[in-house]
C-alpha positions, 0 to 999 in steps of 0.5 A: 280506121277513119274514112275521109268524109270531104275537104273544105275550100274556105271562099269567105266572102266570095262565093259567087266567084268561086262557084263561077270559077269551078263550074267553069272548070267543070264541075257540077256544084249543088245549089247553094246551101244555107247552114243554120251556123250562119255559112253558105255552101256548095258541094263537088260530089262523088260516091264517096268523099267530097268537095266542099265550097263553104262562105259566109253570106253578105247579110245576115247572121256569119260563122265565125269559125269561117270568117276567122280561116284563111282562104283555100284548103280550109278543112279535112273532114273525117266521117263518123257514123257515131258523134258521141263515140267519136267525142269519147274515143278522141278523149280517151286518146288524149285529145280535147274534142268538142261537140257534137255541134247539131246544125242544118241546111235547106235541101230542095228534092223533087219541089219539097223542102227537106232538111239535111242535117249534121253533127260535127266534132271538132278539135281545138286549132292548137292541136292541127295547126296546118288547119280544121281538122273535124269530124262529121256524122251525116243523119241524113245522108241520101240528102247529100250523095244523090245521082244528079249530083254525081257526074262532072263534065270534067270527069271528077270521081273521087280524093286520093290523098290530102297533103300538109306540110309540116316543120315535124312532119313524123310528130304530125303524122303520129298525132293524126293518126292517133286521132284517125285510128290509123298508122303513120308510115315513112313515106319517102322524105315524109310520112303516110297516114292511110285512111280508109278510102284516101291517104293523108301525107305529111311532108317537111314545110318552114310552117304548118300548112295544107298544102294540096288535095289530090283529085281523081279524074276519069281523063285529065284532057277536060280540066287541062283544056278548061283551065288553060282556057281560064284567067283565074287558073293555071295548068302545069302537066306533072306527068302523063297522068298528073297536073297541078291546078293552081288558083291564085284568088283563092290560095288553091292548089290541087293536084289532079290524077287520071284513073286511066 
């Protein structure tokens, strides 16, 4: 069964707004990333799965798979500690992966420069037409996960679950887990595909769509407060221990759970 590796939030050419945006709302985001495919990003860390923000730079060379997404949940991302198996495993599964891609970014530790590196395989777009569906072997992975980067002012810890809405959401949810090692179970109106650390869920949608992550917090009261306070975000209480944080620039909805 596959594990979730992180989730992409796509800010195309509005990267200094968003990482604005989400440090405000509590976060802590790593420096900004440089990848040698032509994209920017900054990560939202727990020991575990993570949040990605990715961009393209104003200047210079910009990644086409980027500019060619839309704006907010952009990426579910599966890890694998093996490209090659995973390219061969998806195969013979029926699918059509490609790669492993090779690519890098700059990593500063301590004043040295470091080079965090990665390879990546990807299914074709027709095959999730929600949105990229990948996977992800970390080569150097104490680059990525590192103590500075794990604590939050708002108490983030951790991704639960990851929802897309479908028009057939019992023939995505077989597809996915097929693709993911996994099961897919009826889940009240849709259908769960458990991974090893989160649940995808697939629910009924007029089209293909991400439609939510959803986010662990250690208490709820630091990002309520953080978003009510904000222009750029909306707050609607679900439940005692749920909300739904809404971010209209960026198409963005996360559902944000307390581990109380």
């Amino acid at each position: 069964m596959a594990a979730l590796d992180h989730v992409v939030i796509n800010t195309l050419k509005s990267m200094d707004a968003a990482a604005d945006l989400f440090a405000a709302l509590g976060f802590t985001l790593t420096p900004r990333g440089t990848h040698s495919l032509g994209s920017i990003n900054h990560l939202m860390m727990t020991p575990g799965a993570y949040l990605e923000l990715v961009g393209v730079p104003d200047t210079g060379r910009q990644r086409q798979e980027v500019l060619d997404s839309p704006f907010g949940l952009n990426g579910l991302v599966l890890r694998t500690f093996d490209a090659d198996a995973t390219r061969d495993t998806l195969a013979a599964a029926g699918f059509a992966p490609t790669g492993p891609v090779a690519f890098s970014r700059p990593v500063e530790v301590d004043g040295v420069e470091h080079d965090a590196r990665f390879r990546t395989v990807r299914l074709p777009p027709e095959t999730f037409p929600a949105g990229r569906v990948y996977f992800c072997e970390h080569l150097t992975p104490e680059l990525v996960w590192r103590d500075e980067w794990m604590t939050h002012p708002n108490g983030f810890c951790a991704i639960d679950a990851f929802t897309i809405a479908s028009p057939h959401p019992e023939a995505e949810a077989r597809r996915l887990a097929s693709a993911f090692a996994s099961v897919a179970e009826p889940d009240g109106a849709g259908w769960r595909v458990p991974l090893d650390d989160a649940d995808v869920r697939v629910v009924p949608g007029d089209k293909a769509a991400f439609r939510t992550a959803t986010l662990r917090f250690s208490s709820l009261d630091d990002i309520a407060a953080r978003a009510n306070a904000l222009r750029d975000a909306r707050w609607e209480a679900l439940d005692p221990d749920a909300g739904l944080l809404t971010l209209p620039a960026f198409d963005l909805n996360l559902t944000c759970r307390s581990s109380r």
